[in-house]
Each structure stands twice: as C-alpha cells, then as structure tokens.
C-alpha positions in Angstrom: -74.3 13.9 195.3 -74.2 13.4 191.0 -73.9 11.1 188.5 -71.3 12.3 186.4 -69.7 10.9 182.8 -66.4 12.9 182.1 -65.0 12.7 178.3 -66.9 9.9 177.2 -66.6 7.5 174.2 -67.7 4.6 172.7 -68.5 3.4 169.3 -69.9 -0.2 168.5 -67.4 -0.2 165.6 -63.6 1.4 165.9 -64.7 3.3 162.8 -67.6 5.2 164.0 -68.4 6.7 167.6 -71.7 6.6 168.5 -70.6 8.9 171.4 -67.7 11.1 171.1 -66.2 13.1 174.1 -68.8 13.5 175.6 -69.8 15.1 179.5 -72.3 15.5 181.4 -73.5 15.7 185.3 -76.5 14.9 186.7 -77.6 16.4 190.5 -79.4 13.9 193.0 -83.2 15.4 193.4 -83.0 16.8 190.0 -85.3 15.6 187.0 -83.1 15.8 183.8 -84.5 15.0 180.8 -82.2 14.1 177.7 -83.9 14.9 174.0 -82.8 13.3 170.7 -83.4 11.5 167.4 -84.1 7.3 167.7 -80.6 5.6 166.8 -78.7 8.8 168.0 -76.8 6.8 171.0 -79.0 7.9 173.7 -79.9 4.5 174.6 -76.3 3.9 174.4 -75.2 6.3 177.1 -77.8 5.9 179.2 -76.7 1.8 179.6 -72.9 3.7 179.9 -74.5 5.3 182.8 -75.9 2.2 184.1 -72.6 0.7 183.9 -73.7 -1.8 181.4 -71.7 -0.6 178.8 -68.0 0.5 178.9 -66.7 3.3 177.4 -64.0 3.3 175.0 -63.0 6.0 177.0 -63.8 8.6 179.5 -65.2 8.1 183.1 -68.5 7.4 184.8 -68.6 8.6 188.5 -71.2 8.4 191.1 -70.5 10.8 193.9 -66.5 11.4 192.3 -65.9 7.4 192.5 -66.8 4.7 190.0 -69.4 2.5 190.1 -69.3 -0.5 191.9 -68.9 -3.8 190.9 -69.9 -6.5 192.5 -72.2 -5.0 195.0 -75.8 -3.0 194.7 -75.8 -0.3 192.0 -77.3 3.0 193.4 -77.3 3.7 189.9 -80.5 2.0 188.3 -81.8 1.8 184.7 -85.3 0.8 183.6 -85.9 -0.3 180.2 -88.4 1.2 177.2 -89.2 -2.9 177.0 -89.4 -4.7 180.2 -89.4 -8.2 178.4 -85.6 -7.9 177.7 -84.8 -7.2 181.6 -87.3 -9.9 182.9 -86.0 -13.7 182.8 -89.2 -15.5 181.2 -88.8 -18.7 182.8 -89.2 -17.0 186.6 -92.2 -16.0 188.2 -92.8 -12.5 188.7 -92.4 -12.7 192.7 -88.9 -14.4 192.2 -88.2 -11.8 189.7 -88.9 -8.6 191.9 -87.0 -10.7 195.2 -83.8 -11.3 192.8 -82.9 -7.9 193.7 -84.6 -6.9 197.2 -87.5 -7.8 198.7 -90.2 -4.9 199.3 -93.0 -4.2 201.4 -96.4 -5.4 200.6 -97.0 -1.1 201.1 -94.8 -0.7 198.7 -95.9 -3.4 196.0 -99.5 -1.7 196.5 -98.2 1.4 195.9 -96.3 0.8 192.5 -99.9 -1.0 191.3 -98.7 -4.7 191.5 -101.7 -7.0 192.7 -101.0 -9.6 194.4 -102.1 -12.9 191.7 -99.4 -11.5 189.4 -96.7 -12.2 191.9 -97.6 -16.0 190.6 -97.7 -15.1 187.1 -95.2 -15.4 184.5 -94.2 -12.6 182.3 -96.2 -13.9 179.2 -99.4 -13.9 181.3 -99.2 -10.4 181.9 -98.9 -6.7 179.8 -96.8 -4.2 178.9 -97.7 -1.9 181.5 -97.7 -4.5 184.6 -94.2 -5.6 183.8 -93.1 -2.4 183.6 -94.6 -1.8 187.0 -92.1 -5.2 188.6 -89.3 -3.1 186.3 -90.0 0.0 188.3 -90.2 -1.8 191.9 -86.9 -4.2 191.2 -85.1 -0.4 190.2 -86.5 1.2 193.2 -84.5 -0.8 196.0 -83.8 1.4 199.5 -79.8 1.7 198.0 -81.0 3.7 194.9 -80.1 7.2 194.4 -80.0 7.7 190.7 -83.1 6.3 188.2 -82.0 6.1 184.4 -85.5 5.2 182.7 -85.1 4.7 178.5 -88.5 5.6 177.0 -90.5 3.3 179.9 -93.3 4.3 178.5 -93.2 4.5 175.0 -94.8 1.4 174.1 -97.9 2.1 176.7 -101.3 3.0 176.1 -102.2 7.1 177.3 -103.7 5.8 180.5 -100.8 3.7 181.7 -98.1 6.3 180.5 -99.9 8.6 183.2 -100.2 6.2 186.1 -96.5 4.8 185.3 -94.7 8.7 184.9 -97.9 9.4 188.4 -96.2 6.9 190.5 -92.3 7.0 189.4 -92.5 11.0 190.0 -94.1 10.3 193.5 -91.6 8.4 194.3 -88.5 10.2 193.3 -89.9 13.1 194.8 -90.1 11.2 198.3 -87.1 9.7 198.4 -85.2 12.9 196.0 -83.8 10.5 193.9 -81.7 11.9 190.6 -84.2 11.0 187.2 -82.4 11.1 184.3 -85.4 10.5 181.6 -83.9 9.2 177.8 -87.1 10.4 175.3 -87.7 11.9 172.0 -90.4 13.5 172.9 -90.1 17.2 174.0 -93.8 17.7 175.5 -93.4 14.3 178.3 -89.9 15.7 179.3 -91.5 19.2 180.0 -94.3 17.7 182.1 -92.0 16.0 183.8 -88.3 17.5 184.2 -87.2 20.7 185.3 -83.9 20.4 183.4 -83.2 19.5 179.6 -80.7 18.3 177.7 -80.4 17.8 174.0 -78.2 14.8 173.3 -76.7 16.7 169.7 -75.4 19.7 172.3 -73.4 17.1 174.7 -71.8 16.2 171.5 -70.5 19.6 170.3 
C-alpha cells in the first residue's frame, strides 16, 4: 500500500511552476519527512496529495488508483493552522462528528476534555484545536496522514505532547506520515525517511 504522485505539476500562474515534474512515493507504516525552504511549494504538494489541489499535470495514486471523490479520503491532511480547517460558527463536538464520530477512549486519548466539546473555536488555543484537527484526520478509513508544520506555531510543551500522541497512533494503527517541515532536527526525531523537497525537483 503507497501514496504515490507520478510526474507532477502545478504552477498558481501558467508562467511559473511551483512544482515541476515532480515524483514521489510514500509506503504505508513509513514516516517520511519532506525538508525545504518556506514558499518553496511544499505546502502546495502536500494539499496535491490531499487531493485539494489538482495538478496541472501528473497523477496522484493511492494504492495504484486515484483518489476518491465523493466518498471518505484515506488520504488525510492536517493543517500548520487549525483555524482555517475549523468552521467558526460550529461547536467543536459538531465539528469533530462532521467527519466520524469517535470513542470517548479515543477523544481521551488525543487530550480533548470533555467542556471543549461545547466550546467554539475562539474559546479555545492553538494547541487544543489542533488536537480536534488530529482526531477529525484520524477516522478508522485513514491510511495515509499528511501533517503541514502542525506544530509550528505551538509552544515546546505542546509540540511534544501533539508529535507524543500522533506518533502513538500511527505506530498502532501503521499509518503512512508524510511530515511537511523546515526543520531538519523535528524530522529526525521523528521520521526514519527524508526527503529534501529541491531533490524531487531535479
């Protein structure tokens, strides 16, 4: 099982490519982490992987098919800002049922108490919307977690209990991780593969 993009491009303007022929496969189980610049288009391919974003050409396949489109995605991506995922007129229980409906094991487990299920995303933080972001990606149809700098904008403390839990996780359920950063130390604690986004472009 992999998450594959074959000969991929895509440029914002039909003048410049962000993302130019570019390949690259990603195993289930395996933690992969992909290294570059802000603004180099890493964001970019990661919502291409998502299937958020079309290519201008090239291929993204999930197990040698595309990805669906009109049912679950097993193909999930989690955003470095949860705000801009997260409808801010829904409470945060509607929010995490809007795509599956967990456990109460399983909300306990990802740190979500239970009087922020009530809440609204402007009464709580960074880090505790980023835990609903992480729960909403982590339905039982997952296979393949794209997460774009989820904890970038953290404090120390919650970076270690968010990358604690989400590793915990894909390690029990061996779920692909496919980790967008520009920071070589977090993908080396974290990833046992990495990729440097200017070498997929060669």
């Amino acid at each position: 099982m992999q998450l594959e993009a074959k000969n991929i491009s895509f440029g914002y303007s039909k003048s410049k490519k962000i993302i130019d022929n570019l390949s690259i496969r990603i195993p289930s189980g395996e933690r992969t982490a992909l290294i570059g610049p802000s603004g180099c288009g890493k964001s970019t391919l990661a919502k291409i992987l998502a299937g958020y974003i079309k290519p201008d050409r090239g291929e993204v396949l999930f197990e040698g098919k595309p990805l669906p489109a009109k049912t679950y995605c097993p193909v999930q991506l989690i955003y470095q800002h949860p705000e801009k995922s997260i409808n801010p007129r829904w409470k945060m229980r509607r929010t995490l049922n809007e795509a599956w409906k967990p456990e109460e094991g399983f909300i306990k487990k990802i740190g979500i108490e239970p009087e922020w299920m009530n809440r609204y995303p402007a009464e709580l933080s960074g880090g505790e919307m980023q835990r609903f972001s992480i729960a909403r990606a982590l339905g039982p149809e997952t296979r393949f977690i794209l997460a774009d700098e989820i904890t970038t904008m953290l404090d120390v403390i919650t970076q270690a209990q968010i990358w604690d839990l989400m590793l915990s996780v894909v390690r029990e359920r061996n779920l692909g991780l496919f980790v967008v950063t520009h920071s070589e130390e977090l993908a080396k604690q974290i990833c046992n593969n990495i990729v440097y986004f200017e070498d997929l472009m060669k």
